[in-house]
N, C-alpha and C positions, 0 to 999 in steps of 0.2 A: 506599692505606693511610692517607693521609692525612686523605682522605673519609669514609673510615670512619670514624676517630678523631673529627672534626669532626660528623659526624651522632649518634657518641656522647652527644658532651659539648653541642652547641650546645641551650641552655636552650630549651625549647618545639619540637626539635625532633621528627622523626618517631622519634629515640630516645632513649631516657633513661636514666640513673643503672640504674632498674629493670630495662630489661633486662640491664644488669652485674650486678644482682644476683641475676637470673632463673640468667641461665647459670650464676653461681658454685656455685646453688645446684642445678642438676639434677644426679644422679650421670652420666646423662650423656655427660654435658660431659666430666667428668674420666677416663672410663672411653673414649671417643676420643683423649683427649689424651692418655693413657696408652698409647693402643693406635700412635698418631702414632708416638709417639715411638720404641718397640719398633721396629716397622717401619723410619724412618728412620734410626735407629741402625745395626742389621739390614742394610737394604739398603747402605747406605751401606758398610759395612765389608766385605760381602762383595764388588760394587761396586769397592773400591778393592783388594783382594787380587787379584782377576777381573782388573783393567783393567791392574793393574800388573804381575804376573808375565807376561803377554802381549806389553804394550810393549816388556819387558826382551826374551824372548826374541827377538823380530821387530827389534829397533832393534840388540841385542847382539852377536846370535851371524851367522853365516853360514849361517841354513837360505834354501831357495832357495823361489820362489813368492810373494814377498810381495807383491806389487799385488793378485793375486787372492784371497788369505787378505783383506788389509786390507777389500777390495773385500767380501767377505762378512760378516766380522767387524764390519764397521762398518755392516752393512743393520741391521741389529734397531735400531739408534738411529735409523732412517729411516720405522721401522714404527710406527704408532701404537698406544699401550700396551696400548687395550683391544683391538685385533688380536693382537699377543703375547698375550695373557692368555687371549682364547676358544681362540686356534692350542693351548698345553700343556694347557687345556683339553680338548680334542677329542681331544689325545693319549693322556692318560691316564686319562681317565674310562670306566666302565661301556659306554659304546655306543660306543668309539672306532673305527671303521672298519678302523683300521690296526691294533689291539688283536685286535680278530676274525678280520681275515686270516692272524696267525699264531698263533690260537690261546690269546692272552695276553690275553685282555679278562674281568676282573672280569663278577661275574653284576650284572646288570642292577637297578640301586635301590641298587648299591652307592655309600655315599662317596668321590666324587674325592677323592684327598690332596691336592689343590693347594688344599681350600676350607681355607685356615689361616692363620696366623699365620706359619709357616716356608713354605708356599708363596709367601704375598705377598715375603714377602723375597728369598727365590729369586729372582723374575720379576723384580723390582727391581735385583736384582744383576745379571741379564741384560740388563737393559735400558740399566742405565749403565753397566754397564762397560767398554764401548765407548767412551762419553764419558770415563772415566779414561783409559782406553789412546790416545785423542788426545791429552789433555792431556797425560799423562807421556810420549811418545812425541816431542812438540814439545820439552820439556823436555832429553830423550837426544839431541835433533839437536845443542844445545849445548852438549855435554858437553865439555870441553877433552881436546884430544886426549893433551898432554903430561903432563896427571897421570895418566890412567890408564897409559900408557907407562910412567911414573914408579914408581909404586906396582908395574905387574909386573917393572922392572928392577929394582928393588929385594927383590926375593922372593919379594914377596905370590902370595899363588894367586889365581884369578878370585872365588874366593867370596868373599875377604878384602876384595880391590878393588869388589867389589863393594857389600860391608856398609859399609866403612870411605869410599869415592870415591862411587860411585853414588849408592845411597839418600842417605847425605847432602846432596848436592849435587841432587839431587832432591826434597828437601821441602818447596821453596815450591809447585811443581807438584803434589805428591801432595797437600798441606794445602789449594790452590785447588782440587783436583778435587775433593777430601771435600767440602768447604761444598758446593760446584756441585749434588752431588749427591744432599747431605743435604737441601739444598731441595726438590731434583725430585722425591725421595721422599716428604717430608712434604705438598707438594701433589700428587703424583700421585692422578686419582681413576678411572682405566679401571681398572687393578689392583688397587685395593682393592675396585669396585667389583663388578667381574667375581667375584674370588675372596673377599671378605669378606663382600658382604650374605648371601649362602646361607648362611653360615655362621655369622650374624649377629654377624660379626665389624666393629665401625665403626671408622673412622677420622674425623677432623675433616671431610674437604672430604666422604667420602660421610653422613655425619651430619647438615653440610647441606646435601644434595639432598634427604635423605629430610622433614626439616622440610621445604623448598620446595615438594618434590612432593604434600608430604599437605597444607600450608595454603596455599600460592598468599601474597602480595605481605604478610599478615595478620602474617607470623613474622620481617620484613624486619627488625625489631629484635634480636628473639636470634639469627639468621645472620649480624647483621653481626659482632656479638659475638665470633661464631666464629672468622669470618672475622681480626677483628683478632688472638685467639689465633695464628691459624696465620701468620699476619705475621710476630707476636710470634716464635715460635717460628723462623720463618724466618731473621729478622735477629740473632737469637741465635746460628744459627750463623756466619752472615757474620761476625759481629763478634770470637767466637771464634777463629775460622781468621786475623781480622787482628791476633790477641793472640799466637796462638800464632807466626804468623811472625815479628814482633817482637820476638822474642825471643833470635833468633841472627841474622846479619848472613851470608846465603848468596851473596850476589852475586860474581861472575864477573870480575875484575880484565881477563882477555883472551879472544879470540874466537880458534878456531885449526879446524883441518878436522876433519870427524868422526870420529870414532874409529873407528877397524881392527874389525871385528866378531870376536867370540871365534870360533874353528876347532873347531866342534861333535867332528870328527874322525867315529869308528863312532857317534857317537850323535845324527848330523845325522837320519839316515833317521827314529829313535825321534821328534825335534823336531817333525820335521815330519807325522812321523802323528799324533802329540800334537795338533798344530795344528788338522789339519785332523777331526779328531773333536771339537774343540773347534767347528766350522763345523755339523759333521752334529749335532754335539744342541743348538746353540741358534739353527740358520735351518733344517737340510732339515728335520728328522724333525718340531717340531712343523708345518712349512708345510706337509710331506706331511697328514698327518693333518688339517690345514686343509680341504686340497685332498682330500682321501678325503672328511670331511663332506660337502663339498660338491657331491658327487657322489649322494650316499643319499638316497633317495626319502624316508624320514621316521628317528624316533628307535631307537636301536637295530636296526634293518632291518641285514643283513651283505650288504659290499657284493661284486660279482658284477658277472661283463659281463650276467647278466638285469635287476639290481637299476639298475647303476650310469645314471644318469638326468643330463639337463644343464636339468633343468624347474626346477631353483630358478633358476640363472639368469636363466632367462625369466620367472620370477614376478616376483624382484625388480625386472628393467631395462624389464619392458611391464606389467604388471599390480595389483604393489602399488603404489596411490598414494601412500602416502608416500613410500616408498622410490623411486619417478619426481622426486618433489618432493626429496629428498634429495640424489640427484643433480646434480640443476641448481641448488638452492641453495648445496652444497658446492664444485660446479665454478665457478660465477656468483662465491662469495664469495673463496674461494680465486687465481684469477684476478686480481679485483679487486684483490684484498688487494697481489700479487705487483708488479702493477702500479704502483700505486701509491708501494710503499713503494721502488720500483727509481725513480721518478718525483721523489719527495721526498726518498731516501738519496744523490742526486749532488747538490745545493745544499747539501744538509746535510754533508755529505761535506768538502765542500770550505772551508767556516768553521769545522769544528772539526779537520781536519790543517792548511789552509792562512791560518788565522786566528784562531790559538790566543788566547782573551782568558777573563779570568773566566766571562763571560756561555755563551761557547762551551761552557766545562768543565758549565755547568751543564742548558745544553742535550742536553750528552754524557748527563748522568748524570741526566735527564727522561726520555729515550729508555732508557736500559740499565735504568731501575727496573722497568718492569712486566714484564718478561721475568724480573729476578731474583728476584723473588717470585710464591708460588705462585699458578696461575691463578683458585682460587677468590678469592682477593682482588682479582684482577680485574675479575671476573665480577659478584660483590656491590657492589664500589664503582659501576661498569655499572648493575645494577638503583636504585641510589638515585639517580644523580646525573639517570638519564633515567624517573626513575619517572613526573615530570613535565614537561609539555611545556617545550621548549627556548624558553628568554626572547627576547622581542624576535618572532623568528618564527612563535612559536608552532606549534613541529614535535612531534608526539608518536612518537619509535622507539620507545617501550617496547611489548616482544608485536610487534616485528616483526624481518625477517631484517637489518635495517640496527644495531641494537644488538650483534648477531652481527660485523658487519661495523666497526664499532665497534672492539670488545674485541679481536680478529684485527690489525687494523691498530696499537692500541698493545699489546699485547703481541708481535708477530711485527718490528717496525719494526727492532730492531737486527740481527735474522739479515741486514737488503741493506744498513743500516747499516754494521757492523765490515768485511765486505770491503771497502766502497766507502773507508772510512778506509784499508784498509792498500793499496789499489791508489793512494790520491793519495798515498801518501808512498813509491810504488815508482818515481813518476811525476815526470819532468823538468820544472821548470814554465816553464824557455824562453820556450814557444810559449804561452802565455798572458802570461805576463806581456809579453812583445814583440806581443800582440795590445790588449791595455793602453794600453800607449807607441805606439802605433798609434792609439788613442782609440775602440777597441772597448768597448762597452758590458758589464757583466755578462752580463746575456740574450744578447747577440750571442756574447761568451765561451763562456758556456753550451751555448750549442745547437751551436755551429760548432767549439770544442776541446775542453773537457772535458769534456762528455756521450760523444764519439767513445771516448776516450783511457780512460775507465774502464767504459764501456759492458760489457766483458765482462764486469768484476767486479761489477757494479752486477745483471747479470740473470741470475750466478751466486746470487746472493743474493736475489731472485727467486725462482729455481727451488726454494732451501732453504723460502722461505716455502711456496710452494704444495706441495711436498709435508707438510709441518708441519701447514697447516691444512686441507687435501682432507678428510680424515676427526680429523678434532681434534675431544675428547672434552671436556676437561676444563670448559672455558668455556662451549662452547654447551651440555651438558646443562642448565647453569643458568639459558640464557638465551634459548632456544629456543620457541617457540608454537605450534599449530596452523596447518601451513602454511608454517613457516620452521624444518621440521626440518634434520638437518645429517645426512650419512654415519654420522658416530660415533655420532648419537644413536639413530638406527635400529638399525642392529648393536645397541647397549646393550638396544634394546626388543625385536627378534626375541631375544638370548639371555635376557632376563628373562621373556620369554613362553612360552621354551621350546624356541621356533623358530631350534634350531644351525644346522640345513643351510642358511636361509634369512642368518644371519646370515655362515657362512663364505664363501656362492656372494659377497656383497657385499665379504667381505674382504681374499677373492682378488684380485675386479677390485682393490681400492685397494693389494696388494701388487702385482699385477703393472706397474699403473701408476706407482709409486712408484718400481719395479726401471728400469723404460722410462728414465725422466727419469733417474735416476741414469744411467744406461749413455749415454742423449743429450747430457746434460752434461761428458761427458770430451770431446767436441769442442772446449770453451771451454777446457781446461785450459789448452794453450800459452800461453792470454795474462790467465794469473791468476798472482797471489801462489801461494805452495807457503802450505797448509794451508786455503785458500777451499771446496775443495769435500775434506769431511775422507773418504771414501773415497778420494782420490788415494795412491797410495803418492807 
């Protein structure tokens, strides 16, 4: 953001006054930022209805099943956007496979309802509201046991306690998950992109791609533009959410056990089918229909054991060179990325729980920026700062997979980050510091106690990265070349080309792989922090 700002304003640079006054002036501009905002309002709200009623029921009452609910409930936040997006896609459009099988499939040329304004919000709602239902969810574990006691010995019904105890004492939680989420939505660009451009519905980050895509490095001044907007916009709400909690004083005098969950009684069974058709319409039925595309020889075609074919598969994993290149750039950077930031989040880890000073706080909040603001800001601060070769060694990444590799690494760095911080402050420091007084080196420290001692946490957070960035859309569409395409950017080009079946076969593999790591990862639970890996019940 800041870069931006600076290649703005710095007099003689590659942008000027004029292009602020280029964007001000195109309708545009306004007519994105208008479209922004609807959406991230939109999402956001429905999002926090979505995430909250759910947390309540799951954290409240005594319906039974909940590691496995959590456990689904919480995939679609593991799934990359523009996968959700083609998946309701495929479900409910004109050629939907699973539409045709029972007979319910609109005649063919028809309008998807999802290409809209109310479907992008929809999807957006689906997609974070999982990220509420964490947040509020963490929130309910600390609910003081003795007031809600309190309030029902006193009379109140559960609704009462509920409006008057609950929600209350839950609004810093609900107000952090709104911004959280107002963000992601105002930069999210697989779902605007997926369901907006056909409709030629734009929002700021797909507005610009579509400048990037049609003038190449030429328009680097009015995207940054943009870009700053959608900062702007960003940091607005952040700012907001830290006006609005300031505003009453919610904090928590004592800590006590968690609260007794409400005794559903005859209406546990209703809960919990409620629950789980909550499961069936936002991960089976659109993955089904994923998974049916991906099975049909071409568009429209109904599928059939004569029809049903496993050739897109094979086109995309042996055949299409891109999507070969895709693979191995995705997996190679991805990888990379995991590794590294599990590499640097345990030194870092350990000066900012175990070395708290100014400089740390600052370092903290170096790391947590470019995660919290949207990735197209990312992305374009990326294009300028490496447009030209890197001083002193004169290195050119710009147009290669390593600027990818770049943007991945500061943006993804706080997911091995924040566990790595809450495992050293779960952590005895004993055996360090008596390795210290011993006249153990840092390094020797390092490698021989606390690398050991947080190691799970550290490649719990890890594993968050690589699935995050395996098929990660938002960044590399913008910064992607011939040859250093990315998973996401593929899918984006087979559904823009027309080619569903080719882009589901690809979306599969990254959902099934996704699902793998997730289910591999509950081995590490025992020796994490409770909330590191957020499918954990």
């Amino acid at each position: 953001m800041l870069r931006l700002v600076q290649e703005i304003l710095a007099p003689g640079g590659r942008l000027s006054i004029a292009a602020v006054e280029a964007g001000l002036s195109n309708p545009s501009t306004w007519t994105a930022t208008w479209n922004s905002l609807v959406v991230g309002f939109g999402g956001t709200i429905l999002a926090v209805l979505f995430g909250t009623a759910v947390a309540i029921l799951v954290s409240l009452t005594d319906v039974r099943g909940r590691s496995a609910f959590v456990l689904c409930f919480v995939t679609p936040l593991m799934i990359a956007p523009q996968v959700t997006a083609l998946a309701w896609l495929q479900l409910f459009g004109p050629a939907s496979p699973l539409l045709k099988l029972i007979g319910l499939a609109p005649p063919l040329g028809t309008r998807n309802p999802l290409y809209s304004a109310q479907g992008i919000i929809l999807l957006l709602g689906i997609q974070y509201g999982p990220l509420v239902f964490l947040m509020v969810r963490a929130g309910l574990r600390k609910l003081p046991r003795e007031l809600v006691e309190a309030g029902l010995a006193g009379g109140a019904g559960r609704w009462t306690v509920l409006r008057t105890i609950v929600l209350p004492l839950m609004t810093p939680s609900i107000i952090g998950a709104s911004a959280l989420v107002f963000v992601s939505c105002v930069g999210n660009f697989g779902i605007p992109a997926f369901l907006g451009i056909p409709a030629n519905y734009l929002v700021l980050p797909t507005l610009i791609y579509q400048r990037l895509a049609g003038a190449g490095p030429s328009v680097l001044a009015e995207v940054a533009f943009l870009s700053v907007l959608i900062g702007a916009i960003a940091m607005a709400g952040i700012v907001a959410q830290d006006i609005i909690s300031r505003r009453r004083d919610y904090r928590i005098s004592t800590t006590s056990l968690p609260v007794e969950p409400f005794e559903l009684g005859r209406y546990r069974v209703l809960a919990e089918t409620i629950m789980w058709l909550i499961v069936c319409a936002i991960l089976v039925l659109p993955l089904l229909g994923l998974f049916l595309t991906s099975l049909v020889p071409g568009y429209g075609i109904p599928l059939s054991l004569k029809t049903a074919t496993l050739s897109n598969y094979s086109f995309v994993l042996f055949d299409h060179a891109a999507a070969k290149s895709a693979f191995l750039n995705s997996s190679v950077l991805s990888v990379t990325a995991a590794v590294f930031a599990v590499l640097v989040a345990v030194p870092l880890g350990y000066f900012i729980a175990w070395r708290v000073s100014w400089w740390t706080k600052i370092l903290n909040l170096t790391v947590e920026m470019p995660y919290a603001l949207p990735g197209v800001v990312l992305a374009i601060a990326a294009l300028l700062l490496f447009l030209k070769p890197i001083p002193l060694i004169n290195l050119q990444i710009y147009n290669t997979v390593w600027i990818i590799l770049y943007a991945y690494l500061a943006r993804f760095m706080v997911l091995a980050l924040r566990p790595t911080v809450s495992g050293f402050h779960q952590i005895d420091r004993s055996l360090e510091e008596a390795a210290q007084v011993a006249g153990a080196g840092f390094m020797m420290r390092l490698r021989t106690i606390i690398f050991p001692l947080v190691a799970p946490v550290a490649v719990a957070g890890g594993l968050l990265i690589f699935m995050t960035a395996l098929s990660e859309l938002t960044v590399s569409a913008l910064l992607w070349s011939s040859g250093s395409e990315t998973i996401g950017v593929v899918i984006f080009s087979f559904e823009q080309g027309g080619d569903s079946s080719y882009a589901a076969a690809i979306s599969m593999m990254t959902v099934a792989l996704t699902f793998l790591v997730m289910l591999a990862s509950n081995f590490l639970a025992p020796h994490l922090p409770n909330g590191v890996l957020p499918w954990r019940d």
